[in-house]
C-alpha positions as CSV (number, residue, x, y, z in Angstrom):
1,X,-28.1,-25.1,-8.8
2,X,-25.0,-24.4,-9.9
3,X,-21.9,-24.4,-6.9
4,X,-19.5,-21.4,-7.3
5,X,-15.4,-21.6,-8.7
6,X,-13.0,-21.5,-5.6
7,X,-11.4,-18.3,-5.7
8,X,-7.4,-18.3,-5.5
9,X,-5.3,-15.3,-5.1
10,X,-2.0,-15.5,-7.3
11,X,0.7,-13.2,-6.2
12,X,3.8,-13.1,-8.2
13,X,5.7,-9.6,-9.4
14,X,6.7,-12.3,-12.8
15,X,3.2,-11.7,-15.1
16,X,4.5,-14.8,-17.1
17,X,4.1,-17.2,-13.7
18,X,0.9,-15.2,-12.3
19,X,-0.6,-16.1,-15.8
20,X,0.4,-19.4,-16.1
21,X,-0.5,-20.4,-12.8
22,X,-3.5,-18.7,-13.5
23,X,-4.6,-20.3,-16.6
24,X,-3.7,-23.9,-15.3
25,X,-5.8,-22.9,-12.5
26,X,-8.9,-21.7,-14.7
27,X,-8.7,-24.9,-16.6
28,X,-9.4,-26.9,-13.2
29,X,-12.3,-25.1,-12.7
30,X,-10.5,-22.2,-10.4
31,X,-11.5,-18.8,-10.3
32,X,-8.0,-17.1,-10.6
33,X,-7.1,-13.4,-9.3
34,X,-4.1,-11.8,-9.4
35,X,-1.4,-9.1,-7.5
36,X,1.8,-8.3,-8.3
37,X,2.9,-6.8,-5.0
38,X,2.3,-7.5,-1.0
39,X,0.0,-4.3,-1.2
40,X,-1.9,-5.3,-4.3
41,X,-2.7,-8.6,-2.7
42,X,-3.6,-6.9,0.6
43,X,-5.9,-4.4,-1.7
44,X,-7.8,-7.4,-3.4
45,X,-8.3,-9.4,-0.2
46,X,-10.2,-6.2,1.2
47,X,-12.3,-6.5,-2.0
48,X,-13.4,-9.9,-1.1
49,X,-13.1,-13.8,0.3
50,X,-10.6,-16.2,-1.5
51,X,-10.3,-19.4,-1.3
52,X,-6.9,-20.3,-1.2
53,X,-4.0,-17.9,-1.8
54,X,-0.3,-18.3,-3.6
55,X,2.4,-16.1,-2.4
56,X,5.9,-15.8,-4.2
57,X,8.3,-15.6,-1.8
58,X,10.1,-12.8,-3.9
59,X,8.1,-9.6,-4.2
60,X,8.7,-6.0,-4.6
61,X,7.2,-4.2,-1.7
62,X,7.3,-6.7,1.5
63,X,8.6,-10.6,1.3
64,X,5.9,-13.2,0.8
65,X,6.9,-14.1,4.4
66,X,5.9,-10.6,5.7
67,X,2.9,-10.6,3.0
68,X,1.4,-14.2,4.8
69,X,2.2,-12.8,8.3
70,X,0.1,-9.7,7.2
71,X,-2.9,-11.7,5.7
72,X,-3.2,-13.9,9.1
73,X,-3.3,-10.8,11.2
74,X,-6.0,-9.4,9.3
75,X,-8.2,-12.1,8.7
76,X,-10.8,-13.7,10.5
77,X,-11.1,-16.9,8.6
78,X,-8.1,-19.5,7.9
79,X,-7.5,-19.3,4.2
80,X,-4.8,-21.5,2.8
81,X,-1.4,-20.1,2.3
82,X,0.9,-21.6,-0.3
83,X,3.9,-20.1,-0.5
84,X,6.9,-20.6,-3.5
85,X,10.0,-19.7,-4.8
86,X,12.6,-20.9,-7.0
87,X,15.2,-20.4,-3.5
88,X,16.2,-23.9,-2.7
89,X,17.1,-24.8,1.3
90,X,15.4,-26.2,4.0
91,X,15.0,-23.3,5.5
92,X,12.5,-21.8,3.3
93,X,9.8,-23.9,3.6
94,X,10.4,-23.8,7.3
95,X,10.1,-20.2,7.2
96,X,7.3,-20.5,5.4
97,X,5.3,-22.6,7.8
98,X,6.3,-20.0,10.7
99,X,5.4,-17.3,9.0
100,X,1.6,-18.7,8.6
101,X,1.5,-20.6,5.4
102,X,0.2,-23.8,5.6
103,X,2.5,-25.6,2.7
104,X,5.6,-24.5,0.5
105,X,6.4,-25.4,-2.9
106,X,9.4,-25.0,-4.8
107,X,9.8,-23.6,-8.5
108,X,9.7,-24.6,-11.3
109,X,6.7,-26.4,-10.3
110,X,5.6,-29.7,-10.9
111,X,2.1,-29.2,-12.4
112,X,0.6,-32.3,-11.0
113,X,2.0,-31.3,-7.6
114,X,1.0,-27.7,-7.7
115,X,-2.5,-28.5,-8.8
116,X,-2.4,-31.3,-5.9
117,X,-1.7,-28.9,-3.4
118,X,-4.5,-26.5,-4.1
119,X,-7.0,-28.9,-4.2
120,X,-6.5,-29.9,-1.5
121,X,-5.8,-27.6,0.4
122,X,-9.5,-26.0,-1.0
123,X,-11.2,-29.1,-0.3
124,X,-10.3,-29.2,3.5
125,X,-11.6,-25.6,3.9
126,X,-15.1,-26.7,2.1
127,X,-15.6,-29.8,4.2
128,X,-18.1,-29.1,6.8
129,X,-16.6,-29.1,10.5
């Protein structure tokens, strides 16, 4: 019986990153989807469950802060939040774990790191309670 891809929700207004995250993801085994807006990603989550989503901190519409306070007043699971952005500081990630998200990484990525993250933040949601 063959076990379905987690799903992750890339959102980045840069096609370039949303594609490269997206094709490092695929080659892991990921099921990649992708917005280029707060409102785009907000559409797609209504369309179905992901498993873990990316946020760029930077987007047109809304901040990705705003975007992951948005996605945890609407749903009624816990999916993973990850957000990024090339902004350095403290502050950010701090931010970023107030807003909702449960880690922060900075750009440009470390690979390695990035595809860390997501596993394991994927993995803890699949464990059984």
């Amino acid at each position: 019986m063959a076990t379905k891809s987690p799903v992750v929700l890339i959102v980045d207004d840069d096609a370039a990153t949303r594609d490269l995250v997206a094709d490092l993801l695929a080659l892991e085994g990921y099921t990649a989807r992708a917005a280029a807006s707060g409102q785009s990603a907000l559409d797609c989550l209504r369309h179905g469950p992901v498993d873990l989503i990316l946020i760029d901190l930077m987007l047109p519409d809304m901040s990705g802060l705003e975007l992951c306070q948005q996605v945890r007043a609407r749903q009624e699971s816990r999916v993973p939040i990850i957000l990024y952005s090339a902004a350095s500081g403290v502050c950010w990630r701090e931010n970023s774990l107030l807003a909702g998200a449960d880690d922060y990484l900075a750009k440009p990525f470390d690979i390695g790191q990035l595809l860390e993250r997501v596993g394991s933040h994927v993995l803890a949601t699949t464990l059984p309670a």
